[in-house]
PDB file of N, CA, C and O in Angstrom:
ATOM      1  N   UNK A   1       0.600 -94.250 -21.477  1.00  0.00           N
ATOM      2  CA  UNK A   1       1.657 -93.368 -21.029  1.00  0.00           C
ATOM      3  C   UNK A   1       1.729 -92.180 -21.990  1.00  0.00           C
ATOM      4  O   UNK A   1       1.696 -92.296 -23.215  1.00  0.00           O
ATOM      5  N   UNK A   2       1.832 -91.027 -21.322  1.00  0.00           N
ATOM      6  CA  UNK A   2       1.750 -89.711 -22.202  1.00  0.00           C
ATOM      7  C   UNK A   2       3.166 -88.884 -21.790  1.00  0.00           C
ATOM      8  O   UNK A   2       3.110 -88.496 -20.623  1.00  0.00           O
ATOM      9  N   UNK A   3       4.188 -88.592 -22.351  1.00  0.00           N
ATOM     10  CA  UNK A   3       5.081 -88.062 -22.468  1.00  0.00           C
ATOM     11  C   UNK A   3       5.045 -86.655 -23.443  1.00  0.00           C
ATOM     12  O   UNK A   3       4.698 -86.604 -24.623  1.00  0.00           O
ATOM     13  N   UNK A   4       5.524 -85.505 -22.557  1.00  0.00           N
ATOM     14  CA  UNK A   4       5.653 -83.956 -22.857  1.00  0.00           C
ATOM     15  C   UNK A   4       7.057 -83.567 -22.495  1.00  0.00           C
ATOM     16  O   UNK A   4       7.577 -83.736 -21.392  1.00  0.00           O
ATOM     17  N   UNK A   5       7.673 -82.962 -23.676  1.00  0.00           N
ATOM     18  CA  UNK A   5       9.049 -82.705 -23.576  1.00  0.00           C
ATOM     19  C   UNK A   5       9.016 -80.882 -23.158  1.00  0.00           C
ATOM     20  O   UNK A   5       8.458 -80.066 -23.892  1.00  0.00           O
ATOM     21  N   UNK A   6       9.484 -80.635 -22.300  1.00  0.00           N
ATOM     22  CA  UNK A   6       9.335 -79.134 -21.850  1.00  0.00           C
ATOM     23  C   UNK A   6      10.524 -77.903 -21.273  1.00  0.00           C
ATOM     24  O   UNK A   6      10.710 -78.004 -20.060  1.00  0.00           O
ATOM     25  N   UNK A   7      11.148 -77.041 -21.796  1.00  0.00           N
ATOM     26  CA  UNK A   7      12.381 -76.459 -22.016  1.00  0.00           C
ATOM     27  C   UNK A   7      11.125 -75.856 -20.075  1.00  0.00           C
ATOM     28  O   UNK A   7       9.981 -75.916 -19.623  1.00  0.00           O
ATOM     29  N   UNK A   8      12.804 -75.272 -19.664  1.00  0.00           N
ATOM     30  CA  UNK A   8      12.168 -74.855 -18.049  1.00  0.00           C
ATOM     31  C   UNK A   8      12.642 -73.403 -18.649  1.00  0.00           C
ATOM     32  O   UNK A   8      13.663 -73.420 -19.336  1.00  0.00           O
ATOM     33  N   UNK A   9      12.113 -72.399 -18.483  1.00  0.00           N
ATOM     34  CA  UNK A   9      12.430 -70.531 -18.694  1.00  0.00           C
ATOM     35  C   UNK A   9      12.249 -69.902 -17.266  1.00  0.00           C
ATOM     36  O   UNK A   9      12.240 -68.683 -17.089  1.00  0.00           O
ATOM     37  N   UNK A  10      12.095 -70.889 -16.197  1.00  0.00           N
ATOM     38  CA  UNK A  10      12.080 -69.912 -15.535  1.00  0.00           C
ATOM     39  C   UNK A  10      13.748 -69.156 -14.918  1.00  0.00           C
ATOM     40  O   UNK A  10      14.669 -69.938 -15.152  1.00  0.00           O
ATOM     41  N   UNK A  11      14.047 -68.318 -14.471  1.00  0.00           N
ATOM     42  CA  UNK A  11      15.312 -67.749 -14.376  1.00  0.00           C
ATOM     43  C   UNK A  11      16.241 -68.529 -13.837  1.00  0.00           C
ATOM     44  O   UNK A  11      17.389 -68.843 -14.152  1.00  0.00           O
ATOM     45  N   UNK A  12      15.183 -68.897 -12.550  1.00  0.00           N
ATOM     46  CA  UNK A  12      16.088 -69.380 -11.216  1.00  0.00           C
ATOM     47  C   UNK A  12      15.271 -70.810 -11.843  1.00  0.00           C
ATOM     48  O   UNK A  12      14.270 -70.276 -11.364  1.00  0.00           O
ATOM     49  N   UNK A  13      14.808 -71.966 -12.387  1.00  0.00           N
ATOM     50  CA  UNK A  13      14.847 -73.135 -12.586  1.00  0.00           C
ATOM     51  C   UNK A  13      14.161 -73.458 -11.804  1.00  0.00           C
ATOM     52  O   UNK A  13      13.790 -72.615 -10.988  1.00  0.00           O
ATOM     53  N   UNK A  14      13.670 -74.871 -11.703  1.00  0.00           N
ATOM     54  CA  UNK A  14      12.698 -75.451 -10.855  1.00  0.00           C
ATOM     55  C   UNK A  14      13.099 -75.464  -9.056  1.00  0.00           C
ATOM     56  O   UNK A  14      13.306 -76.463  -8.368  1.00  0.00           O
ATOM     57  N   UNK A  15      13.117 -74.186  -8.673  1.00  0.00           N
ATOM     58  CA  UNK A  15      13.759 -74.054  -6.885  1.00  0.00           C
ATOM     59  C   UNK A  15      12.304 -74.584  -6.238  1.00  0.00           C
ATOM     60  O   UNK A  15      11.265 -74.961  -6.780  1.00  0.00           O
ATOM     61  N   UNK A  16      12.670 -74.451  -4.936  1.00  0.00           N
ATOM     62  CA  UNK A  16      11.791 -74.628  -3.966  1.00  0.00           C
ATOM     63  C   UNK A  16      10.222 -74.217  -4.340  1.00  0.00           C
ATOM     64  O   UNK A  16       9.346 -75.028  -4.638  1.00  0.00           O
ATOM     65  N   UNK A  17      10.083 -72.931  -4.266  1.00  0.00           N
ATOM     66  CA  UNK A  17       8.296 -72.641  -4.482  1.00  0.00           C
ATOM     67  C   UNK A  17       7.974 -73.657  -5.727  1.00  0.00           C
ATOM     68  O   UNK A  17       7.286 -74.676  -5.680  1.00  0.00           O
ATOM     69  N   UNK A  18       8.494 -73.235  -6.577  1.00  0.00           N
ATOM     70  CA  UNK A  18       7.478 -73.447  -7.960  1.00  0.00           C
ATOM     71  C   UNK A  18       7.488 -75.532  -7.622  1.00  0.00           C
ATOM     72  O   UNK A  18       6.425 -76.152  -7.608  1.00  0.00           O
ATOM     73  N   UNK A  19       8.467 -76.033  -7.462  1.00  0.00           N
ATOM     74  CA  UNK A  19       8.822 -77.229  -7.060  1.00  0.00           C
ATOM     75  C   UNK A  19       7.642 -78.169  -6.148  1.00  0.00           C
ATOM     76  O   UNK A  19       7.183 -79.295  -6.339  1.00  0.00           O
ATOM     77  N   UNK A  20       7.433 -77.285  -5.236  1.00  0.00           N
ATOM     78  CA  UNK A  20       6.018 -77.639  -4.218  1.00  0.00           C
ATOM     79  C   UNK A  20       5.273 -77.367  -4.829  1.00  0.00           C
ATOM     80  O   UNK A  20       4.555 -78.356  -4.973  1.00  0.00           O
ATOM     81  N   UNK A  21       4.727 -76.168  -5.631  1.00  0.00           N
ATOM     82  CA  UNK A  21       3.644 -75.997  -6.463  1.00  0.00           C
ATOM     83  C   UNK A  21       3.097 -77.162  -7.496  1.00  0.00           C
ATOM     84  O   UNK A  21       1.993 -77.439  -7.966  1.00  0.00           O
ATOM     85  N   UNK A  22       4.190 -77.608  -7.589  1.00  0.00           N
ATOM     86  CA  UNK A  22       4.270 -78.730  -9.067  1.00  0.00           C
ATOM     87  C   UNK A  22       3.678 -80.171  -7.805  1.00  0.00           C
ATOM     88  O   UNK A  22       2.643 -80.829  -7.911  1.00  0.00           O
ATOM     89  N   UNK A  23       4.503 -80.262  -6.957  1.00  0.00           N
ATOM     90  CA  UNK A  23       4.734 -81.594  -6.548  1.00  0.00           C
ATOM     91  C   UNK A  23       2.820 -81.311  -5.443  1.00  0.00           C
ATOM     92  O   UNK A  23       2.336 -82.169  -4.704  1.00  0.00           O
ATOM     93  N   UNK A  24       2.449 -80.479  -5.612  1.00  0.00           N
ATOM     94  CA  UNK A  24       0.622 -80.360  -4.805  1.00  0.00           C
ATOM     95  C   UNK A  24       0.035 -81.032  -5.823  1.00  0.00           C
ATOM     96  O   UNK A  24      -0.432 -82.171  -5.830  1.00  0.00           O
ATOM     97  N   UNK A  25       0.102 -80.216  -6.687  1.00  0.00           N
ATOM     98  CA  UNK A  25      -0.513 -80.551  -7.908  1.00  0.00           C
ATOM     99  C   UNK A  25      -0.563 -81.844  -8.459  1.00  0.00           C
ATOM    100  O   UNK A  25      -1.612 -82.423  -8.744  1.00  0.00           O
ATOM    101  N   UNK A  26       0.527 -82.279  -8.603  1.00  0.00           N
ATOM    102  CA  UNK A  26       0.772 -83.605  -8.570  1.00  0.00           C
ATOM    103  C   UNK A  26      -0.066 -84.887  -8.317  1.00  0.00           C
ATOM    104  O   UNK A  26      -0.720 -85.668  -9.009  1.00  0.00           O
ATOM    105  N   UNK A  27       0.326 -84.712  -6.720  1.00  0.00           N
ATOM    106  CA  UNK A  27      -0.355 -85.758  -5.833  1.00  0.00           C
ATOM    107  C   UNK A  27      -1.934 -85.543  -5.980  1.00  0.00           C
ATOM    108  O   UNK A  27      -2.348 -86.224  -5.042  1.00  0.00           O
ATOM    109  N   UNK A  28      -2.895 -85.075  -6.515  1.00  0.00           N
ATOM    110  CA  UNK A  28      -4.475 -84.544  -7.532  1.00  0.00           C
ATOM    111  C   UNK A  28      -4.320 -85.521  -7.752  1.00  0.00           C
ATOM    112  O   UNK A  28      -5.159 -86.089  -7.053  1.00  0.00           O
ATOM    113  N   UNK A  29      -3.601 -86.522  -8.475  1.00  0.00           N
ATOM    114  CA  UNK A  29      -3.712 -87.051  -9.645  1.00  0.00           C
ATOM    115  C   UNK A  29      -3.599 -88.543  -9.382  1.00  0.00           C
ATOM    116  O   UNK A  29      -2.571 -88.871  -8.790  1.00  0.00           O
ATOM    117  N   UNK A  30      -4.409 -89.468  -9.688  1.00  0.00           N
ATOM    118  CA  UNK A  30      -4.042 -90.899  -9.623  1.00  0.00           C
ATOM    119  C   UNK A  30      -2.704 -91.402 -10.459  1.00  0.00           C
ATOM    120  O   UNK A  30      -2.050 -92.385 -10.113  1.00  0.00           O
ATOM    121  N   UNK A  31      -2.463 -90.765 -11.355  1.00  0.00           N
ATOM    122  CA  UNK A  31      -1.201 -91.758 -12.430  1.00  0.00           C
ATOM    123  C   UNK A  31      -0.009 -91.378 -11.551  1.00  0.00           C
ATOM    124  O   UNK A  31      -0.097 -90.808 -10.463  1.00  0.00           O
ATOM    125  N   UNK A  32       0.790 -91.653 -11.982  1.00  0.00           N
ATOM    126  CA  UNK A  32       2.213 -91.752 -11.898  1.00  0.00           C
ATOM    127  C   UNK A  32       2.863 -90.672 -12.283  1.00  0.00           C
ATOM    128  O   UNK A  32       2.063 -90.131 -13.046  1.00  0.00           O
ATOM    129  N   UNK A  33       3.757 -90.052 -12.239  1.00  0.00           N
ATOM    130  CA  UNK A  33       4.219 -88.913 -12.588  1.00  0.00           C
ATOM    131  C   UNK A  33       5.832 -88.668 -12.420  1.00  0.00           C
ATOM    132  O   UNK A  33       6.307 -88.521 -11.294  1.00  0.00           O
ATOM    133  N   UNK A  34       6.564 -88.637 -13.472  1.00  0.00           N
ATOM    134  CA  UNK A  34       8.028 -88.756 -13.381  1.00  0.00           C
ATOM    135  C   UNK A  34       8.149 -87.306 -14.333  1.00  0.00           C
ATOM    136  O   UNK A  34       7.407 -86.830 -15.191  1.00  0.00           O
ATOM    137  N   UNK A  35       9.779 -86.747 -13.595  1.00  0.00           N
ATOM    138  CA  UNK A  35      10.181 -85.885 -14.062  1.00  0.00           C
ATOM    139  C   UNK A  35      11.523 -86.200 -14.810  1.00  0.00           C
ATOM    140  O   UNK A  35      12.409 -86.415 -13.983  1.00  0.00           O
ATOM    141  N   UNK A  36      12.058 -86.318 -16.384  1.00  0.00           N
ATOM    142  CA  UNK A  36      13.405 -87.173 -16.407  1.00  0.00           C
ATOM    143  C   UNK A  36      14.283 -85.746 -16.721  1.00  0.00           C
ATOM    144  O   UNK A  36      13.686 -84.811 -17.254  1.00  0.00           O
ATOM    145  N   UNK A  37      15.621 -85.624 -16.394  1.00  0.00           N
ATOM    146  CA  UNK A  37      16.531 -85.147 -16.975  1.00  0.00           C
ATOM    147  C   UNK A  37      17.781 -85.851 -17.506  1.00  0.00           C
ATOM    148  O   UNK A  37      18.276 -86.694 -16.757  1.00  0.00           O
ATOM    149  N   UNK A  38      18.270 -85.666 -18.499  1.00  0.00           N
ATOM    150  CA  UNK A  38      19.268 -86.645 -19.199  1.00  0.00           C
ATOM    151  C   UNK A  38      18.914 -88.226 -18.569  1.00  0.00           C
ATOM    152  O   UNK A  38      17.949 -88.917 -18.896  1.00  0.00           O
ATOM    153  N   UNK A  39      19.749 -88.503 -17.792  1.00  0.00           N
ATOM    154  CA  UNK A  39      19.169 -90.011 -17.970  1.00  0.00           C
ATOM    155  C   UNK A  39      18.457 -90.197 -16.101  1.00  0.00           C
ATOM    156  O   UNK A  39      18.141 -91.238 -15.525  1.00  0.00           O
ATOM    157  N   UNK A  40      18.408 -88.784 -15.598  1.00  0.00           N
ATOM    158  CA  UNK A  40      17.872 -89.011 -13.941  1.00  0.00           C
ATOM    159  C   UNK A  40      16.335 -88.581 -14.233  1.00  0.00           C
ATOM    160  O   UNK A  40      15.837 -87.700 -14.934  1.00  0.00           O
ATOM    161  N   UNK A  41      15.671 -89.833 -13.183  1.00  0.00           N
ATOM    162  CA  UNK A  41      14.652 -89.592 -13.405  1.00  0.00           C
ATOM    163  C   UNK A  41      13.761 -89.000 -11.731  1.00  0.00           C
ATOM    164  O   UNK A  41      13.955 -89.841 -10.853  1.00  0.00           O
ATOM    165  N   UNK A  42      13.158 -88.149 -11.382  1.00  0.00           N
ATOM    166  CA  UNK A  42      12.695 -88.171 -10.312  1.00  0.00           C
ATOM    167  C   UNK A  42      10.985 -88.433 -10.034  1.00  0.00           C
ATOM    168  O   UNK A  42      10.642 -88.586 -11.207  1.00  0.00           O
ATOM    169  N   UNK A  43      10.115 -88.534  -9.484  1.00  0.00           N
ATOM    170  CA  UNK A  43       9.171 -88.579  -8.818  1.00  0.00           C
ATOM    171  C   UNK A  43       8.237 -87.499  -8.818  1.00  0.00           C
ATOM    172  O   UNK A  43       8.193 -87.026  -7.683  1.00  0.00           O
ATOM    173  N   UNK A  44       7.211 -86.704  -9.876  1.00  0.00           N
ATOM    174  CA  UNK A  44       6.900 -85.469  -9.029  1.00  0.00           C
ATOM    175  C   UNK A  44       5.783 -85.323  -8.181  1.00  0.00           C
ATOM    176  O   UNK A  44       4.937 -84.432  -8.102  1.00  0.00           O
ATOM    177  N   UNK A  45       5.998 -86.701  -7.372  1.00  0.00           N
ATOM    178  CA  UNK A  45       4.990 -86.643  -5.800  1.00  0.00           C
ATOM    179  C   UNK A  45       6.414 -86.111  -5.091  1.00  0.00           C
ATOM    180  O   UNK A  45       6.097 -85.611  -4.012  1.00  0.00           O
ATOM    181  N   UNK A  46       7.160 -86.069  -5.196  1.00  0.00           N
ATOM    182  CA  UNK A  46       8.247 -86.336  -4.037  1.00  0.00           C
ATOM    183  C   UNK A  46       9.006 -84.778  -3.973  1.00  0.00           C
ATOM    184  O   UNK A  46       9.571 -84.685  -5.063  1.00  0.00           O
ATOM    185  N   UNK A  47       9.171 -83.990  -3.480  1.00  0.00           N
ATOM    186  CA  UNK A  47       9.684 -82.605  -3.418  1.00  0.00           C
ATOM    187  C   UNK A  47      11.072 -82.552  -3.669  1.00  0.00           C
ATOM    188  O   UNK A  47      11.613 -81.943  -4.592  1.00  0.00           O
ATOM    189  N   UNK A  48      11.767 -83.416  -2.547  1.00  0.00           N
ATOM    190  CA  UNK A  48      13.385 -83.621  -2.734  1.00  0.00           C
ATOM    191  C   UNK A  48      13.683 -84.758  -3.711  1.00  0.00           C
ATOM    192  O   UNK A  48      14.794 -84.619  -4.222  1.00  0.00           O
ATOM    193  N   UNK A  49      13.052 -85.788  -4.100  1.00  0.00           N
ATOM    194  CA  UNK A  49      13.289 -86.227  -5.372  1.00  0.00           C
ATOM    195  C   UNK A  49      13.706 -85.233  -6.626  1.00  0.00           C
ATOM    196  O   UNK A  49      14.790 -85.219  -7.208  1.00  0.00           O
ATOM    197  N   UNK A  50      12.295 -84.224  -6.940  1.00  0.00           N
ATOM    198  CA  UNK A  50      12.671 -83.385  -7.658  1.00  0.00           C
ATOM    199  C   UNK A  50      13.753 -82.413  -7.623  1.00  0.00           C
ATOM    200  O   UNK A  50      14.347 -82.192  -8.678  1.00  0.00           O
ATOM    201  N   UNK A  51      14.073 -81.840  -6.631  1.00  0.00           N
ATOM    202  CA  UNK A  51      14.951 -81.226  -6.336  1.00  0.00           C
ATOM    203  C   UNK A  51      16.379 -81.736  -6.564  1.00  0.00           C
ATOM    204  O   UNK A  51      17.340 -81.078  -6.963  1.00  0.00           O
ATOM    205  N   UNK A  52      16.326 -83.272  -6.174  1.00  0.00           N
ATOM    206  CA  UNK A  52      17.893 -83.987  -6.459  1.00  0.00           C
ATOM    207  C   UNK A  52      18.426 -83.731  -8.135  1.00  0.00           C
ATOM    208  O   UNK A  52      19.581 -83.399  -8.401  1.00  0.00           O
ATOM    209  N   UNK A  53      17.308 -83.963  -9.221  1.00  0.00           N
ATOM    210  CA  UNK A  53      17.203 -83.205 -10.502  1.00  0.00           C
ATOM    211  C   UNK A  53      18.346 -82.046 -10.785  1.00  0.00           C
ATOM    212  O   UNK A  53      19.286 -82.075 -11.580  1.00  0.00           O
ATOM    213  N   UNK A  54      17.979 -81.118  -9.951  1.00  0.00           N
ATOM    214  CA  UNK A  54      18.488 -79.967 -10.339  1.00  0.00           C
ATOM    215  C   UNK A  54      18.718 -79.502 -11.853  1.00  0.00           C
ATOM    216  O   UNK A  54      19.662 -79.269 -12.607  1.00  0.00           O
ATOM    217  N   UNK A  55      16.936 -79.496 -11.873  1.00  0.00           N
ATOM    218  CA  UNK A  55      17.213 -78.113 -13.406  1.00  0.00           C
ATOM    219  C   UNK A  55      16.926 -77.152 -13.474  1.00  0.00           C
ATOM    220  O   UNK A  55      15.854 -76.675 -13.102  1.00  0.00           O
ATOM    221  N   UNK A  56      17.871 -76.588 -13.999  1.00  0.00           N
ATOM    222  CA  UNK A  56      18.032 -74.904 -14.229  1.00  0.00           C
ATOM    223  C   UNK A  56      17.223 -74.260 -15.412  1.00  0.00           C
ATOM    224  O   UNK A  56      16.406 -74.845 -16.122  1.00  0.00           O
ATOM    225  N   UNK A  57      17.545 -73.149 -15.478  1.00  0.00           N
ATOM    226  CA  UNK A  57      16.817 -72.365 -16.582  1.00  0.00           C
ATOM    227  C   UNK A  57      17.120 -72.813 -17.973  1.00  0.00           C
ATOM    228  O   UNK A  57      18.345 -72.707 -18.048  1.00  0.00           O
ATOM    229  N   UNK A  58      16.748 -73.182 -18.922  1.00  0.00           N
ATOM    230  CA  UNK A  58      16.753 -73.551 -19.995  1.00  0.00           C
ATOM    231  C   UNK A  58      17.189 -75.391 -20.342  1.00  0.00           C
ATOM    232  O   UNK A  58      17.726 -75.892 -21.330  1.00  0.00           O
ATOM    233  N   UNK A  59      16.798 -75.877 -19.353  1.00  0.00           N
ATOM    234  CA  UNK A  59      16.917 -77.249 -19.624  1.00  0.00           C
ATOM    235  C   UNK A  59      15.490 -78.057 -20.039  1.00  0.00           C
ATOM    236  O   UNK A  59      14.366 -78.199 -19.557  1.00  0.00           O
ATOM    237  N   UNK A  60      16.004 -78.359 -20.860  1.00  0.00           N
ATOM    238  CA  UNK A  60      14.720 -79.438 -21.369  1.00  0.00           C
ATOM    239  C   UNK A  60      14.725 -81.038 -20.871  1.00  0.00           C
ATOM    240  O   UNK A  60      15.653 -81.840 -20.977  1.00  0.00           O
ATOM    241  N   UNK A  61      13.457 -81.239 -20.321  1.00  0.00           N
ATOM    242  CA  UNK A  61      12.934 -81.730 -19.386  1.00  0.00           C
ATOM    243  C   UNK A  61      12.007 -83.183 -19.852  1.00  0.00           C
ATOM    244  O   UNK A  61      12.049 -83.294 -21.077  1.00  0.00           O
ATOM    245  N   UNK A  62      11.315 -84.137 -19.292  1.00  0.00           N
ATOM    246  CA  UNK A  62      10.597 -84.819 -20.284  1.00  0.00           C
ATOM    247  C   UNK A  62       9.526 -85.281 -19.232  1.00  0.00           C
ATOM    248  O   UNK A  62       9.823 -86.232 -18.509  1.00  0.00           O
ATOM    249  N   UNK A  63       8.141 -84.596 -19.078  1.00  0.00           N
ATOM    250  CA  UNK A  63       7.029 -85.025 -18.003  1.00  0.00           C
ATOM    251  C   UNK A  63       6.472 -86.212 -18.610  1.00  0.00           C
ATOM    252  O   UNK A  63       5.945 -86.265 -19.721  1.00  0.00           O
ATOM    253  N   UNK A  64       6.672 -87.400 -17.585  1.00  0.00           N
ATOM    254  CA  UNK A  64       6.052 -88.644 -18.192  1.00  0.00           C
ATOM    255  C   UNK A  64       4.571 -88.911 -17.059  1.00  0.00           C
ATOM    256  O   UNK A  64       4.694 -88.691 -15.854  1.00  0.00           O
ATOM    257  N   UNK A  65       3.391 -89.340 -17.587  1.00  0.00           N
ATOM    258  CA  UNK A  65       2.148 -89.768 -16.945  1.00  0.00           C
ATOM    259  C   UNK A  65       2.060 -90.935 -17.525  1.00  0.00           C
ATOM    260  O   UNK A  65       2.391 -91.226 -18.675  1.00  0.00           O
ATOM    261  N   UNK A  66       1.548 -91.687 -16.605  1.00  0.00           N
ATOM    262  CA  UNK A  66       1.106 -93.103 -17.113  1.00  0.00           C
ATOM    263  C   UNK A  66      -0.238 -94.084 -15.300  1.00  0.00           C
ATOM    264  O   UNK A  66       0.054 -94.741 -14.301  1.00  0.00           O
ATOM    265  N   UNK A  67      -1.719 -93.495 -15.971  1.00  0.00           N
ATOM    266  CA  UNK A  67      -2.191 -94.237 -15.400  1.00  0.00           C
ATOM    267  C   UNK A  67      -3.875 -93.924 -16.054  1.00  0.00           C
ATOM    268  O   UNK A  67      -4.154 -94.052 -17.247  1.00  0.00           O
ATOM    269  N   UNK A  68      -4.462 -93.672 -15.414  1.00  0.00           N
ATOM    270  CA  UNK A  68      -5.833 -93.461 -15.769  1.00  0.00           C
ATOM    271  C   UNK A  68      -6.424 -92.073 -15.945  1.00  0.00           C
ATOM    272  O   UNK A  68      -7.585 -91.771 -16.220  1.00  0.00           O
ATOM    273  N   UNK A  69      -5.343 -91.273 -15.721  1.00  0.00           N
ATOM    274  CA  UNK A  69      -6.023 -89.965 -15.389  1.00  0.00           C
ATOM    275  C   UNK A  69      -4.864 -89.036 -16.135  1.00  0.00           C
ATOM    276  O   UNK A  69      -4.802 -87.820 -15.950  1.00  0.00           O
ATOM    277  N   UNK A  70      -3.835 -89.859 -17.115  1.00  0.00           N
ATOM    278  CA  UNK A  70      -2.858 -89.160 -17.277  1.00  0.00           C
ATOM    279  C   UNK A  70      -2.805 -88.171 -18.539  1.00  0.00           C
ATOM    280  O   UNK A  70      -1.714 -87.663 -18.794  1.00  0.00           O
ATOM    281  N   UNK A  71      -3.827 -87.887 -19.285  1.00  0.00           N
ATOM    282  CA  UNK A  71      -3.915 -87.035 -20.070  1.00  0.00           C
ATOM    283  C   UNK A  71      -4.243 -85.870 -19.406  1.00  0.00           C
ATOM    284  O   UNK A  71      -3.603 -84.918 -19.851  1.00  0.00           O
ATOM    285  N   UNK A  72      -5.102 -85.546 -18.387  1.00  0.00           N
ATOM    286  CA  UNK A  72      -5.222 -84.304 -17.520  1.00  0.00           C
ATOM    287  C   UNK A  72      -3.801 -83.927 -16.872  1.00  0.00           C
ATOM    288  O   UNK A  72      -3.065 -82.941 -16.833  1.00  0.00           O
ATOM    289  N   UNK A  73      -3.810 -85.007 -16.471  1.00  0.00           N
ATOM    290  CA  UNK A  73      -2.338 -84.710 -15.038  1.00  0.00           C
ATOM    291  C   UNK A  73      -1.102 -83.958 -16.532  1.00  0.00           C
ATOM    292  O   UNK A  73      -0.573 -82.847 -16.495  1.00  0.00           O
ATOM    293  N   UNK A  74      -0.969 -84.936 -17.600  1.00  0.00           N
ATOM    294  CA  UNK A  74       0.158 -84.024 -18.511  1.00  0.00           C
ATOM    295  C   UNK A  74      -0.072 -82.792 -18.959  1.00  0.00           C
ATOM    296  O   UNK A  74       0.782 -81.935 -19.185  1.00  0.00           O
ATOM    297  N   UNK A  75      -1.849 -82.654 -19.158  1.00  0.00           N
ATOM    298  CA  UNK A  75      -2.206 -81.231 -19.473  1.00  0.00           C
ATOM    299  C   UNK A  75      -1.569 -80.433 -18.120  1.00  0.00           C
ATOM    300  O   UNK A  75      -0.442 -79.964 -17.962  1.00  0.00           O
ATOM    301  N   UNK A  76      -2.203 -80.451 -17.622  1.00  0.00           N
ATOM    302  CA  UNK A  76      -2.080 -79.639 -16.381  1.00  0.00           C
ATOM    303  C   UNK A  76      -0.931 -79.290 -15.685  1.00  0.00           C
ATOM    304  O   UNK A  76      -0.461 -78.181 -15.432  1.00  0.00           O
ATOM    305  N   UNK A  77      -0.439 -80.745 -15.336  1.00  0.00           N
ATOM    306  CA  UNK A  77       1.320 -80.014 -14.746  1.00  0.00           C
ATOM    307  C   UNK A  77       2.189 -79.793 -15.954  1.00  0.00           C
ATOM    308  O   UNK A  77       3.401 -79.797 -15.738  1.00  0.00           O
ATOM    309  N   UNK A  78       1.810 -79.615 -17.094  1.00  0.00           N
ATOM    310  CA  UNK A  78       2.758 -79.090 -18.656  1.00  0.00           C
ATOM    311  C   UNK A  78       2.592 -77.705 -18.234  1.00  0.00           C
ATOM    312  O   UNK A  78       3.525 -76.943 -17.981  1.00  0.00           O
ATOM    313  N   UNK A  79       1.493 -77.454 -18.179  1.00  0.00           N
ATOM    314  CA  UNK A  79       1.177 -76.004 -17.958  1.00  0.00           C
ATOM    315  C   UNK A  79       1.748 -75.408 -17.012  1.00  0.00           C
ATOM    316  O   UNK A  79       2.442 -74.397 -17.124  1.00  0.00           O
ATOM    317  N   UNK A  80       1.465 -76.063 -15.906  1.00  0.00           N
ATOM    318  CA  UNK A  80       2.284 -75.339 -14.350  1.00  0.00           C
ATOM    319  C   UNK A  80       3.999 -75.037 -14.414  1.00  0.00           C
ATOM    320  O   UNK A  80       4.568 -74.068 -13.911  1.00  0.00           O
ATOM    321  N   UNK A  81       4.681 -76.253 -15.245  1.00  0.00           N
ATOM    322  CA  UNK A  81       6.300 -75.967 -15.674  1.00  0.00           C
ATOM    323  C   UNK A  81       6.312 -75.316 -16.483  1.00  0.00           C
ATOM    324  O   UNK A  81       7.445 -74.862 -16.643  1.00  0.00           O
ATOM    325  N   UNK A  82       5.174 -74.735 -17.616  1.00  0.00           N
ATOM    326  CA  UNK A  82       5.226 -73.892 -18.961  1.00  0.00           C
ATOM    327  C   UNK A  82       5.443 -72.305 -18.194  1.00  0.00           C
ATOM    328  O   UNK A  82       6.255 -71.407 -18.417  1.00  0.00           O
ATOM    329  N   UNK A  83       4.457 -72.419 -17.326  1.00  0.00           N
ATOM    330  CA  UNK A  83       4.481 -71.141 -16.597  1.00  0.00           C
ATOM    331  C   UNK A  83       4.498 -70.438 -15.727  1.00  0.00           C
ATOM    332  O   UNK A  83       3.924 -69.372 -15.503  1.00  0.00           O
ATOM    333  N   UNK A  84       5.621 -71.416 -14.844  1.00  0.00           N
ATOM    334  CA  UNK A  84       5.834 -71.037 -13.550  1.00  0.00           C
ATOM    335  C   UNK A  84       7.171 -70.087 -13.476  1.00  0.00           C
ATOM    336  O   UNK A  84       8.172 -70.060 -14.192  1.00  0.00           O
ATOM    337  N   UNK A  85       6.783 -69.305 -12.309  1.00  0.00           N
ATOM    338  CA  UNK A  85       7.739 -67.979 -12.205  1.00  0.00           C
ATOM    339  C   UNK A  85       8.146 -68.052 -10.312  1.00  0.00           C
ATOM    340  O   UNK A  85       7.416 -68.344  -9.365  1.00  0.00           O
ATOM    341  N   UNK A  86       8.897 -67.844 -10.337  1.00  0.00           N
ATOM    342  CA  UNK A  86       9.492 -67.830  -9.225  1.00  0.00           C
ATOM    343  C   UNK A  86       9.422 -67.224  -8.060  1.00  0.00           C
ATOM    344  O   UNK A  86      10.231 -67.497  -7.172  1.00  0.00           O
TER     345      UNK A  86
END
């Protein structure tokens, strides 16, 4: 299991586009993939999972992977929440 703690900058927060962007990307990936905020955790195969979340701009976030493939999948969707724009 590989855990990345990640502040969100984008203005408008994880909305709709960037949200699907994340949750395509995602489903690439054999492991598992959770998005936690304070103590809610969502799914990021799941679109409205993530969305139930609701984080905004400057919330720090915690991307958890855990399977066979999960050092790519944390590289990769770290990056996509590092630098997604709206």
């Amino acid at each position: 299991m590989i855990e990345k703690e990640i502040r969100i900058m984008d203005p408008d927060g994880l909305h709709t586009r960037p949200a699907k962007q994340f949750v395509d990307a995602a489903k690439k990936f054999i492991c598992s993939v959770t998005l936690i905020k304070d103590d809610k955790e969502g799914t990021g195969k799941n679109l409205i999972k993530l969305m139930k979340l609701g984080i905004s701009c400057g919330t720090l976030i915690t991307l958890r992977c855990e399977g066979p493939d999960e050092k790519e999948a944390c590289e990769t969707l770290g990056t996509i929440l590092l630098n997604m724009k709206g």
